[in-house]
Chimera marker file (.cmm) of the C-alpha trace (Angstrom):
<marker_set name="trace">
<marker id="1" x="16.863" y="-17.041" z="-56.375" r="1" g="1" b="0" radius="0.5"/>
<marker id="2" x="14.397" y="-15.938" z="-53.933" r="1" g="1" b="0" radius="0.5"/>
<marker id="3" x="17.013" y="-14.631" z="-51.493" r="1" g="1" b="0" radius="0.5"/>
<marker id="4" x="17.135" y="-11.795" z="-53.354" r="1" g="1" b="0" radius="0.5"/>
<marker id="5" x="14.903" y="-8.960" z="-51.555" r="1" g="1" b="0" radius="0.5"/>
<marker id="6" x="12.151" y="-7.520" z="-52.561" r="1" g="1" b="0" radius="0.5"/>
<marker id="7" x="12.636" y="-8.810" z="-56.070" r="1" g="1" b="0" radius="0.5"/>
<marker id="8" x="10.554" y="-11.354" z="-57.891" r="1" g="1" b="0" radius="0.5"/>
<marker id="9" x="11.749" y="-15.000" z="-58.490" r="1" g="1" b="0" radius="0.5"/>
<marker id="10" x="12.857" y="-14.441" z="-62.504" r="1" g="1" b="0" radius="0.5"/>
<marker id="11" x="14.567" y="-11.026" z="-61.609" r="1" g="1" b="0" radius="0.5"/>
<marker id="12" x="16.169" y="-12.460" z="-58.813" r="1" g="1" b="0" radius="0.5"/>
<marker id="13" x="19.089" y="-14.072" z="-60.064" r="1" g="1" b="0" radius="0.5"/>
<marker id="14" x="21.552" y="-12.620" z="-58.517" r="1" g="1" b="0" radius="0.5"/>
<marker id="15" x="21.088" y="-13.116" z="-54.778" r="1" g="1" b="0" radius="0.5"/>
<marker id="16" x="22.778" y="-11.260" z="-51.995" r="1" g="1" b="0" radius="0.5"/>
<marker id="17" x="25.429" y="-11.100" z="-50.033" r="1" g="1" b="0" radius="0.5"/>
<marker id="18" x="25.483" y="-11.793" z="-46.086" r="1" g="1" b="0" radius="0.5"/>
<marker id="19" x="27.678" y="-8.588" z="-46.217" r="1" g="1" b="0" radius="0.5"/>
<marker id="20" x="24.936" y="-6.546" z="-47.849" r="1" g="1" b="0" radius="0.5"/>
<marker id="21" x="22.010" y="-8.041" z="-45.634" r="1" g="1" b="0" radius="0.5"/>
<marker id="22" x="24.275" y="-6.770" z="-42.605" r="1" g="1" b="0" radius="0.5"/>
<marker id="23" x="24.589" y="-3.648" z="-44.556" r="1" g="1" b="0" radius="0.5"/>
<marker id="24" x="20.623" y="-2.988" z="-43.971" r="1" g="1" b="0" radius="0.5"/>
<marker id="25" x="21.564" y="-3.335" z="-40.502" r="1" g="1" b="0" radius="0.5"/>
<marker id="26" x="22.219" y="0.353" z="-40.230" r="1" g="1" b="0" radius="0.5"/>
<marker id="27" x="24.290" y="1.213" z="-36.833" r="1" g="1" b="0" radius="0.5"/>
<marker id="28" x="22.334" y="-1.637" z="-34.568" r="1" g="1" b="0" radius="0.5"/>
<marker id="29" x="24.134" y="-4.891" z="-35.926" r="1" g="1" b="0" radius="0.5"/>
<marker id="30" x="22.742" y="-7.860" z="-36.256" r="1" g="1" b="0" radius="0.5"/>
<marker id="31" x="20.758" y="-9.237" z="-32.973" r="1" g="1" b="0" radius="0.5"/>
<marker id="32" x="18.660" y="-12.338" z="-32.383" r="1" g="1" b="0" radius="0.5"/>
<marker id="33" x="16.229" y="-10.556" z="-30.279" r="1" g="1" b="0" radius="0.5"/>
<marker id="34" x="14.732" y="-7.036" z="-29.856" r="1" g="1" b="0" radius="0.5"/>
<marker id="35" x="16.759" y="-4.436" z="-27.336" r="1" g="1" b="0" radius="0.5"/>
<marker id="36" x="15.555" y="-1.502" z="-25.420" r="1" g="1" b="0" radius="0.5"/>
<marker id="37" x="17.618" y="0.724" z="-29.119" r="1" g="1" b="0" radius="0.5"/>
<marker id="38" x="14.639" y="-0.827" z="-30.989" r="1" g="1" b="0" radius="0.5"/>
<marker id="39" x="11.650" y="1.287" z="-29.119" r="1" g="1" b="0" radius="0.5"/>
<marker id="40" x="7.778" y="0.933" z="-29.937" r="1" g="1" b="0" radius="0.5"/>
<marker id="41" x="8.785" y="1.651" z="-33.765" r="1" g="1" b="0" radius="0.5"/>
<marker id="42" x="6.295" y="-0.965" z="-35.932" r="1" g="1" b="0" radius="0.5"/>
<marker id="43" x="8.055" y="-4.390" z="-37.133" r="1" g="1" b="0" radius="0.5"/>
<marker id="44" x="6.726" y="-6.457" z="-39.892" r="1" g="1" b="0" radius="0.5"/>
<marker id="45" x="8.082" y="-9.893" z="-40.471" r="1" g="1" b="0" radius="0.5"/>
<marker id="46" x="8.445" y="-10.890" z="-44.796" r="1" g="1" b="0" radius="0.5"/>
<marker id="47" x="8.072" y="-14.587" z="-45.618" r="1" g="1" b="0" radius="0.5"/>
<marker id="48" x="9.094" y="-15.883" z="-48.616" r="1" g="1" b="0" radius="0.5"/>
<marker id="49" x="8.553" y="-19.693" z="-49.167" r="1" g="1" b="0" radius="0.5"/>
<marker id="50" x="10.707" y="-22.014" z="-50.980" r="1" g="1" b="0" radius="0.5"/>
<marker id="51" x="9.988" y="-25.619" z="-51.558" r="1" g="1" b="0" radius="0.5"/>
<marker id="52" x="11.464" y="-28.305" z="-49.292" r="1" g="1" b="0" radius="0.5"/>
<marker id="53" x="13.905" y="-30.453" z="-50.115" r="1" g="1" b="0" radius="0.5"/>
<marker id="54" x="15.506" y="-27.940" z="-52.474" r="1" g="1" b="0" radius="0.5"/>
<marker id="55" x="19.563" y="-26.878" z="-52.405" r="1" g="1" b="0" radius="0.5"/>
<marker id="56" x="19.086" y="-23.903" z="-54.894" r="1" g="1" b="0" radius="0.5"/>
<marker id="57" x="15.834" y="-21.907" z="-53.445" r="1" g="1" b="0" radius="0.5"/>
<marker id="58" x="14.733" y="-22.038" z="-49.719" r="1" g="1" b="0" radius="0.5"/>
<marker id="59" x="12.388" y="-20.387" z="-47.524" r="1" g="1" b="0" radius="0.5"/>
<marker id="60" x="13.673" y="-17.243" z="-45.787" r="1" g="1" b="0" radius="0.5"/>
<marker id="61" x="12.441" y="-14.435" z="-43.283" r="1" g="1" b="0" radius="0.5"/>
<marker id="62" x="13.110" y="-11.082" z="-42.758" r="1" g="1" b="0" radius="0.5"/>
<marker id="63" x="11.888" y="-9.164" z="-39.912" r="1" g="1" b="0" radius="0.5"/>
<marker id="64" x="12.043" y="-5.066" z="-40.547" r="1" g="1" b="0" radius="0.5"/>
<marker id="65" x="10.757" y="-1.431" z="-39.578" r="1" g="1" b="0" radius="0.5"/>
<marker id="66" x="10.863" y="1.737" z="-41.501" r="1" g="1" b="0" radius="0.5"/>
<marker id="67" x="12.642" y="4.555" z="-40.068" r="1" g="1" b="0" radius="0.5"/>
<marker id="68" x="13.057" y="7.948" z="-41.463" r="1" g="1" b="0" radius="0.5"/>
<marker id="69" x="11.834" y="6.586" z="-44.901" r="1" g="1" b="0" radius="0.5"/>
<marker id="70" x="13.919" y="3.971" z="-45.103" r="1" g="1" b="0" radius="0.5"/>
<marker id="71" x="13.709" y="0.443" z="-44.220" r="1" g="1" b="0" radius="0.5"/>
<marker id="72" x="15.873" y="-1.441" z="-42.032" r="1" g="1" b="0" radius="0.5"/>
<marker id="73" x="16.505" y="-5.231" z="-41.559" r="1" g="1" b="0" radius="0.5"/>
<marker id="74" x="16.067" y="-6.165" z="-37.749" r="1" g="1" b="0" radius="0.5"/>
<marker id="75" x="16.784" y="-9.930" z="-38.431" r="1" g="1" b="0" radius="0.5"/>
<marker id="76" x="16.656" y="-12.543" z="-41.107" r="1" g="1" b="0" radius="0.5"/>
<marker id="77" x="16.499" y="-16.619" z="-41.116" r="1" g="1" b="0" radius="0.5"/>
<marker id="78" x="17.120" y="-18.755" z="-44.098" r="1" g="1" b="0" radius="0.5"/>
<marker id="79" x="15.449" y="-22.231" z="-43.077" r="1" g="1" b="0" radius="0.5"/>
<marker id="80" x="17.993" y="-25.152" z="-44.071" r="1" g="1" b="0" radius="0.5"/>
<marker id="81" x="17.481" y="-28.915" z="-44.425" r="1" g="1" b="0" radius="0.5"/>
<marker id="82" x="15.077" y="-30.420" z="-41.628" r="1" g="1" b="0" radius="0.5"/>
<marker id="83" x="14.046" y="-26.598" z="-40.537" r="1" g="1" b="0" radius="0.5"/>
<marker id="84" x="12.528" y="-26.280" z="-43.947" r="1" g="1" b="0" radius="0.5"/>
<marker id="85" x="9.603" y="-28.255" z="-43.057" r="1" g="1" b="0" radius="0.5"/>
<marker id="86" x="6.181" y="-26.317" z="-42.618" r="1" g="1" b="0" radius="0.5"/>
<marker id="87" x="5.829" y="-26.995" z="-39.267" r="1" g="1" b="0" radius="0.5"/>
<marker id="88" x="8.941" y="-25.422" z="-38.151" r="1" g="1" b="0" radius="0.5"/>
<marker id="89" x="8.650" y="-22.451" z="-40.447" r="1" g="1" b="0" radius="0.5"/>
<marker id="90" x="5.115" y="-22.190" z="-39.298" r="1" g="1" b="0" radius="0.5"/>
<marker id="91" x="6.853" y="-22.882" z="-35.303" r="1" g="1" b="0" radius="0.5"/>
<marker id="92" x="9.317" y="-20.645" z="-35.961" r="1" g="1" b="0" radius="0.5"/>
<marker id="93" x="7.340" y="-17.456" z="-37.898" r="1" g="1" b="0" radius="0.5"/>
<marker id="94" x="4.671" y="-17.776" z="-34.860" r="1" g="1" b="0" radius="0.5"/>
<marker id="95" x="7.719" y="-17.373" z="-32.055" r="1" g="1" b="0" radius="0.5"/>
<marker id="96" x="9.520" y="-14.631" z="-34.030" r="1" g="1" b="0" radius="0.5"/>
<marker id="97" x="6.064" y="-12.725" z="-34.201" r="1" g="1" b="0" radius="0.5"/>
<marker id="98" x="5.698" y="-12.676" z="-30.454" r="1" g="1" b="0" radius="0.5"/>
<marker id="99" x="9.056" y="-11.844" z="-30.055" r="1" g="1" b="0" radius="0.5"/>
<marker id="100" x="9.570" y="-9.043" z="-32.294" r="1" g="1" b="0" radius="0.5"/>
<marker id="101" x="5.938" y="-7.466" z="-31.940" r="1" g="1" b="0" radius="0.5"/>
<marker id="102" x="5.048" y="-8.037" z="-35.659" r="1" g="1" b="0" radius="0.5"/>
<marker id="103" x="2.435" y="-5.856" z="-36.636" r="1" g="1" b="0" radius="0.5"/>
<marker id="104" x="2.078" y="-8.113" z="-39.689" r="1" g="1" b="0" radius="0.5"/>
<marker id="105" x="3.301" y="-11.303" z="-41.810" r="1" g="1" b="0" radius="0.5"/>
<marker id="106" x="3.800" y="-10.557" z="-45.333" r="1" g="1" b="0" radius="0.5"/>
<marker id="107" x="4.116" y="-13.587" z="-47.460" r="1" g="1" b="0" radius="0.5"/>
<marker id="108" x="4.386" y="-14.584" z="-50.691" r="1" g="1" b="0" radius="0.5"/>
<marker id="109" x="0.412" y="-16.254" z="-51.748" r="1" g="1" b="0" radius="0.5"/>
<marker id="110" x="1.078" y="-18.342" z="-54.702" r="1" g="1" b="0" radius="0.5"/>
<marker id="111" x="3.611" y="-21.434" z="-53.002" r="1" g="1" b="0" radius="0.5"/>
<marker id="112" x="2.641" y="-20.082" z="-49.645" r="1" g="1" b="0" radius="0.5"/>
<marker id="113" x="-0.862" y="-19.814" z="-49.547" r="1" g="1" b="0" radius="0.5"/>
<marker id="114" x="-1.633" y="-23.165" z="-48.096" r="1" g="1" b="0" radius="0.5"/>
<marker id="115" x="0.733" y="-22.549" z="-44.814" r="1" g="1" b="0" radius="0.5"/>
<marker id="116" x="-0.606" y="-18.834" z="-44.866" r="1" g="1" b="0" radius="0.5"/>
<marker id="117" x="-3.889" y="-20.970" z="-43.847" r="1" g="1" b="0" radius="0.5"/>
<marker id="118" x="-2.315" y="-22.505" z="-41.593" r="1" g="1" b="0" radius="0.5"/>
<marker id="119" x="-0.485" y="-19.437" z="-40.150" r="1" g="1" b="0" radius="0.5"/>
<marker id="120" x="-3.880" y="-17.721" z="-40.361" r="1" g="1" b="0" radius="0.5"/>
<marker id="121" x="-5.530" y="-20.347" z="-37.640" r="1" g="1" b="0" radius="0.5"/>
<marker id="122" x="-2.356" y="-19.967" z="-35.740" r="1" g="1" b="0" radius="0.5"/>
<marker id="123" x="-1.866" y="-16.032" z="-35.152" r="1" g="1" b="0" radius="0.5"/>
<marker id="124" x="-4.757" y="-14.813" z="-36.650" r="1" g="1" b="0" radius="0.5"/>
<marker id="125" x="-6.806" y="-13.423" z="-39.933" r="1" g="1" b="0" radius="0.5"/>
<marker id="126" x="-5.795" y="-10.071" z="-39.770" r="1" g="1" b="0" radius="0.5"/>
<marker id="127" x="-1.972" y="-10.741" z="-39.141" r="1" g="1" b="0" radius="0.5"/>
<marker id="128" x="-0.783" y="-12.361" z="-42.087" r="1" g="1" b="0" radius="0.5"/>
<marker id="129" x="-1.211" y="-10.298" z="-45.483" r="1" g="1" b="0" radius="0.5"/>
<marker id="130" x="0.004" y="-11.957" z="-48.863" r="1" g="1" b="0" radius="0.5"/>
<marker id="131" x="1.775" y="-10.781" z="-51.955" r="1" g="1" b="0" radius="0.5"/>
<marker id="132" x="1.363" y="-12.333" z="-55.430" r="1" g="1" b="0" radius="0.5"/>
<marker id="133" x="3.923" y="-11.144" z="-58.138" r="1" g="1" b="0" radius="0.5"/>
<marker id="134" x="2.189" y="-10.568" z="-61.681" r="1" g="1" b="0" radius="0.5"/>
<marker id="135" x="4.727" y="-10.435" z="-64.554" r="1" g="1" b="0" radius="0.5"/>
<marker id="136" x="2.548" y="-8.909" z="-66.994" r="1" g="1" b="0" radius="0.5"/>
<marker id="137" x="2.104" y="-5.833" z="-64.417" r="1" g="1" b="0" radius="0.5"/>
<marker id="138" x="2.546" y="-2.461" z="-66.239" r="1" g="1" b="0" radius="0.5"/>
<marker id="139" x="3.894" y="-0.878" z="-62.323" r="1" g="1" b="0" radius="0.5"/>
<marker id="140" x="5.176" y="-2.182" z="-59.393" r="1" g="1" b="0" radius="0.5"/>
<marker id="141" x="2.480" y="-1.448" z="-56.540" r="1" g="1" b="0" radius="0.5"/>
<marker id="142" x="3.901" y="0.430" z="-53.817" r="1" g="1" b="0" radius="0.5"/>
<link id1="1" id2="2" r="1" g="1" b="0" radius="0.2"/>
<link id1="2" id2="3" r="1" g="1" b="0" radius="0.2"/>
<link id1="3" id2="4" r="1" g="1" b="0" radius="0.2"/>
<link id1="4" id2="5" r="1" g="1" b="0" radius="0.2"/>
<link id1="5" id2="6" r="1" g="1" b="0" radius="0.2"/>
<link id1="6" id2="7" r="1" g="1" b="0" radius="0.2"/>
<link id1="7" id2="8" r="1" g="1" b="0" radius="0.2"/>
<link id1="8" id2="9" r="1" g="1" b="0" radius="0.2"/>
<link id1="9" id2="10" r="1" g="1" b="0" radius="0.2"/>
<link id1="10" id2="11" r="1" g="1" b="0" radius="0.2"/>
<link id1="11" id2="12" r="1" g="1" b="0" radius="0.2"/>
<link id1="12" id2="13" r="1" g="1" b="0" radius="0.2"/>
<link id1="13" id2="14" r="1" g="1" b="0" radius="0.2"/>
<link id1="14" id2="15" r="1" g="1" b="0" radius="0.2"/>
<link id1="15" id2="16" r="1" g="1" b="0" radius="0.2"/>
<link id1="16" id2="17" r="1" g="1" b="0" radius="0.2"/>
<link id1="17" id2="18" r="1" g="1" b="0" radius="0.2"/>
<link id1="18" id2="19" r="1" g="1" b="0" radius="0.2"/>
<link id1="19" id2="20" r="1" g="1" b="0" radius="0.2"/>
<link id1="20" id2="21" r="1" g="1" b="0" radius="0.2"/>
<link id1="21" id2="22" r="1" g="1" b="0" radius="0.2"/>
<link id1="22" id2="23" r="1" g="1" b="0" radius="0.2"/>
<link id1="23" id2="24" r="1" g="1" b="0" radius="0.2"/>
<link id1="24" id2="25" r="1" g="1" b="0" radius="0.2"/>
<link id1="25" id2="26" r="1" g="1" b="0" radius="0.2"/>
<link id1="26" id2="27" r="1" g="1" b="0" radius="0.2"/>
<link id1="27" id2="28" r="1" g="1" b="0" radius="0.2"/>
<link id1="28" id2="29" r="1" g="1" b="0" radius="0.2"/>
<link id1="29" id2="30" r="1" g="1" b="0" radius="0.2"/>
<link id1="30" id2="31" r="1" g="1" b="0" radius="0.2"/>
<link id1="31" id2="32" r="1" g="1" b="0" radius="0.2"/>
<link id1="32" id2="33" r="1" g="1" b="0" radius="0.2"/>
<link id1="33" id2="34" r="1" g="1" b="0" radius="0.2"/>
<link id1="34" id2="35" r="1" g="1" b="0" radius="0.2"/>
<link id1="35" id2="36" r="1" g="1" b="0" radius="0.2"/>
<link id1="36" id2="37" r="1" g="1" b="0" radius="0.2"/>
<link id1="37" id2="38" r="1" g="1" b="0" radius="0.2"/>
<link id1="38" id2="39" r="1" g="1" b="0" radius="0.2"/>
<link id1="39" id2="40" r="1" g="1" b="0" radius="0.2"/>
<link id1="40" id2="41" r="1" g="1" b="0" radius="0.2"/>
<link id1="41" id2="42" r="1" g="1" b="0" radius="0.2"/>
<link id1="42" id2="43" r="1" g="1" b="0" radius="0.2"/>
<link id1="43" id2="44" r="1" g="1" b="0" radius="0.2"/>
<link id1="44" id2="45" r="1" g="1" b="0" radius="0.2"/>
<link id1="45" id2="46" r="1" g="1" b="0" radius="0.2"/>
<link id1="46" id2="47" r="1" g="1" b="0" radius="0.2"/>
<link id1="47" id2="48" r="1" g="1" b="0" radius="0.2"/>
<link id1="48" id2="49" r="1" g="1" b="0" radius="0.2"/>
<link id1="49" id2="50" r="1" g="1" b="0" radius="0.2"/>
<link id1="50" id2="51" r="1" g="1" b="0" radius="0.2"/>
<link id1="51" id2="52" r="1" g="1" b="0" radius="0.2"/>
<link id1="52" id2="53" r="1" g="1" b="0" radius="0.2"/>
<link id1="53" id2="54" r="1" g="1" b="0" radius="0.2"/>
<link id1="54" id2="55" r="1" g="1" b="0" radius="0.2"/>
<link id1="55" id2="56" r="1" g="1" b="0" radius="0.2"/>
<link id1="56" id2="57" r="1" g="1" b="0" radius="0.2"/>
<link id1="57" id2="58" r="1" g="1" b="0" radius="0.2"/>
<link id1="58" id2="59" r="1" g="1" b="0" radius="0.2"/>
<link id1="59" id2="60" r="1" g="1" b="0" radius="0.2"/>
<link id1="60" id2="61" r="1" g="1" b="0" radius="0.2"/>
<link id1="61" id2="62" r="1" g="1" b="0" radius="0.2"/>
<link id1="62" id2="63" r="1" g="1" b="0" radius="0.2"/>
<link id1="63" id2="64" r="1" g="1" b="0" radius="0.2"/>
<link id1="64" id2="65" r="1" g="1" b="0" radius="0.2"/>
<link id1="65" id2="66" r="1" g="1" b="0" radius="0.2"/>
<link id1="66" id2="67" r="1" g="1" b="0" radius="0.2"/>
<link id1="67" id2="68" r="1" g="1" b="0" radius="0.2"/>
<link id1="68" id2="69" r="1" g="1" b="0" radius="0.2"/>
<link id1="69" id2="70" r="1" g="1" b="0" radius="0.2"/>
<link id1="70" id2="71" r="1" g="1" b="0" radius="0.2"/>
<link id1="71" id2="72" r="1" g="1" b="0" radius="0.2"/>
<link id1="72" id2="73" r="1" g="1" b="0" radius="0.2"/>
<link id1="73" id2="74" r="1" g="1" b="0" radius="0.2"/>
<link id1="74" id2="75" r="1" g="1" b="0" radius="0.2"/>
<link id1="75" id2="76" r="1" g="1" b="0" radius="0.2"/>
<link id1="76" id2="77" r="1" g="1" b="0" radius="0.2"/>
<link id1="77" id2="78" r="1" g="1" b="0" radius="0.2"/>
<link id1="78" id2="79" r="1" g="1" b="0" radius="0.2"/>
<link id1="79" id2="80" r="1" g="1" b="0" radius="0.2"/>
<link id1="80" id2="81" r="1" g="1" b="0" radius="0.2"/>
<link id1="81" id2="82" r="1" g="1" b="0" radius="0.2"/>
<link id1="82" id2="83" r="1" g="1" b="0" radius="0.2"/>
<link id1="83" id2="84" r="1" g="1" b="0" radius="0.2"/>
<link id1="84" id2="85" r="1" g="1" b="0" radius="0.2"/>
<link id1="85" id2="86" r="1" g="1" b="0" radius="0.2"/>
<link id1="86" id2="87" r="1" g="1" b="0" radius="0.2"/>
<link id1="87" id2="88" r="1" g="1" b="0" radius="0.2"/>
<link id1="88" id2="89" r="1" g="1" b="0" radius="0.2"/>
<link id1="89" id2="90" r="1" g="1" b="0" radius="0.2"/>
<link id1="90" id2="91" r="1" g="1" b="0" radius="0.2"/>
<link id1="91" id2="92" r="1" g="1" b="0" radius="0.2"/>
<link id1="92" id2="93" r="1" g="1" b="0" radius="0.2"/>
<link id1="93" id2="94" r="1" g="1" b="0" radius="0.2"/>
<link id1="94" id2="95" r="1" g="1" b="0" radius="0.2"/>
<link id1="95" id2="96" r="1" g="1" b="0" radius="0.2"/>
<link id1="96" id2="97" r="1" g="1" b="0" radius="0.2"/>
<link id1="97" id2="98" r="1" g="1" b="0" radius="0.2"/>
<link id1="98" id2="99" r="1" g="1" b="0" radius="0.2"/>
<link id1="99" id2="100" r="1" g="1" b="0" radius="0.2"/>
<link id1="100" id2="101" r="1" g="1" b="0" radius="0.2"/>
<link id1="101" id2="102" r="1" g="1" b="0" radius="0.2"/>
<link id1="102" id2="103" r="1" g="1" b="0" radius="0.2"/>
<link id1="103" id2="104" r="1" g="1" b="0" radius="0.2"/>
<link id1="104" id2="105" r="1" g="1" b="0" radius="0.2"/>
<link id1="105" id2="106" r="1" g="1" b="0" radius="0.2"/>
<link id1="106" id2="107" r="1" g="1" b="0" radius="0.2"/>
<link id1="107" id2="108" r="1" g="1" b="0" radius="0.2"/>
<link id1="108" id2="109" r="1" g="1" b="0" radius="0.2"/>
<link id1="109" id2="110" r="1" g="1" b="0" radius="0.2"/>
<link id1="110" id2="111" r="1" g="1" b="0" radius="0.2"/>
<link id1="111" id2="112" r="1" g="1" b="0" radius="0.2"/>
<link id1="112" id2="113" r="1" g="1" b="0" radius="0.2"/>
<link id1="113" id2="114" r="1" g="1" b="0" radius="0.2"/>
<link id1="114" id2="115" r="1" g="1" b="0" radius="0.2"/>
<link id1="115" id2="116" r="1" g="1" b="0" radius="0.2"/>
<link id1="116" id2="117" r="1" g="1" b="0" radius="0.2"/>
<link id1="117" id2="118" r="1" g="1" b="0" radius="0.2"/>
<link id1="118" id2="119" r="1" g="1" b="0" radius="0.2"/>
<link id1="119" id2="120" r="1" g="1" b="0" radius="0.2"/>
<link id1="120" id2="121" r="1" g="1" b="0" radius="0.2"/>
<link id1="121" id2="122" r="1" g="1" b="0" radius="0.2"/>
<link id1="122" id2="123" r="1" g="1" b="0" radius="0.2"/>
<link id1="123" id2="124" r="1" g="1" b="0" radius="0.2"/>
<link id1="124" id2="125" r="1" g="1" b="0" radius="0.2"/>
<link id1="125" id2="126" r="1" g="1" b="0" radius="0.2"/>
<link id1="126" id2="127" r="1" g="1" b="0" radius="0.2"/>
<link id1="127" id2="128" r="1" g="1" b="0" radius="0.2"/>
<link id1="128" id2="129" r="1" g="1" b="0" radius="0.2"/>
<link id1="129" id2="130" r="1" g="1" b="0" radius="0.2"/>
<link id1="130" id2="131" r="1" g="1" b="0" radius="0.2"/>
<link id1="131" id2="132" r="1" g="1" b="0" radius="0.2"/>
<link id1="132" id2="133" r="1" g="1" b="0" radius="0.2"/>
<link id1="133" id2="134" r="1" g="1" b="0" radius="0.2"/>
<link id1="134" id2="135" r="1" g="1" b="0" radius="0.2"/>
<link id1="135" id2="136" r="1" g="1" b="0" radius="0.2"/>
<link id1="136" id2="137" r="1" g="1" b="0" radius="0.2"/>
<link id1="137" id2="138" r="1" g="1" b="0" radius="0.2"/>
<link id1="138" id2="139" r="1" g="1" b="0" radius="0.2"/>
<link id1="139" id2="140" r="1" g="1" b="0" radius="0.2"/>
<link id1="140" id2="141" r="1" g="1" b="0" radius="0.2"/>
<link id1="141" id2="142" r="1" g="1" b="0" radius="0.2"/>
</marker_set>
């Protein structure tokens, strides 16, 4: 259920396609690294944590910029089976950071908040920010 996007976990029944992920693509496909297309625009890597040893929810990534108002996926990682432990998330998240130029890490605090300590110690206070869904909130907060 958390695959879904930018949806919390009760709205997010539904989740999507590998076709529509590629979708958010846009015109540069889908790479495993950044090219000389992607320029100095700002990239911020999502986290979304799943428990481990689950085969319904998982942990997933996305790594994306905004361009012209709109945002665009740059890459995105679902962690499966013995990748789903915290220390290759946290292994992983820390080398995709480098790699992309993440400006931040925005991750989900309830389940998360213990490796966002951990990911704090690792690339720093001011790099990861996290996001608590409240289901008795009037607005979304943009």
């Amino acid at each position: 259920m958390n695959e879904t996007l930018a949806k919390p976990y009760d709205l997010g029944a539904s989740p999507i396609t590998k076709e529509q992920l590629h979708a958010c693509c846009g015109e540069r496909g889908w790479e495993e690294a950044p090219t000389n297309k992607d320029g100095d625009r700002a990239t911020f890597l999502g986290l979304d944590y799943g428990p481990i040893n689950s085969d319904k929810s998982y942990t997933t990534l996305s790594i994306v910029r905004k361009i012209s108002g709109r945002y665009e996926v740059l890459y995105g990682k679902r962690f499966v089976g013995k990748e789903a432990e915290y220390t290759v998330i946290h292994d992983e998240v820390t080398r995709l950071v480098k790699l992309w130029n993440c400006v931040n890490v925005c991750s989900d605090y309830g389940m998360g908040e213990a490796s966002n300590s951990v990911l704090r110690k690792m690339l720093g206070v001011e790099k990861i920010i996290s996001f608590q869904h409240m289901a008795n909130q009037k607005e979304m907060v943009k």
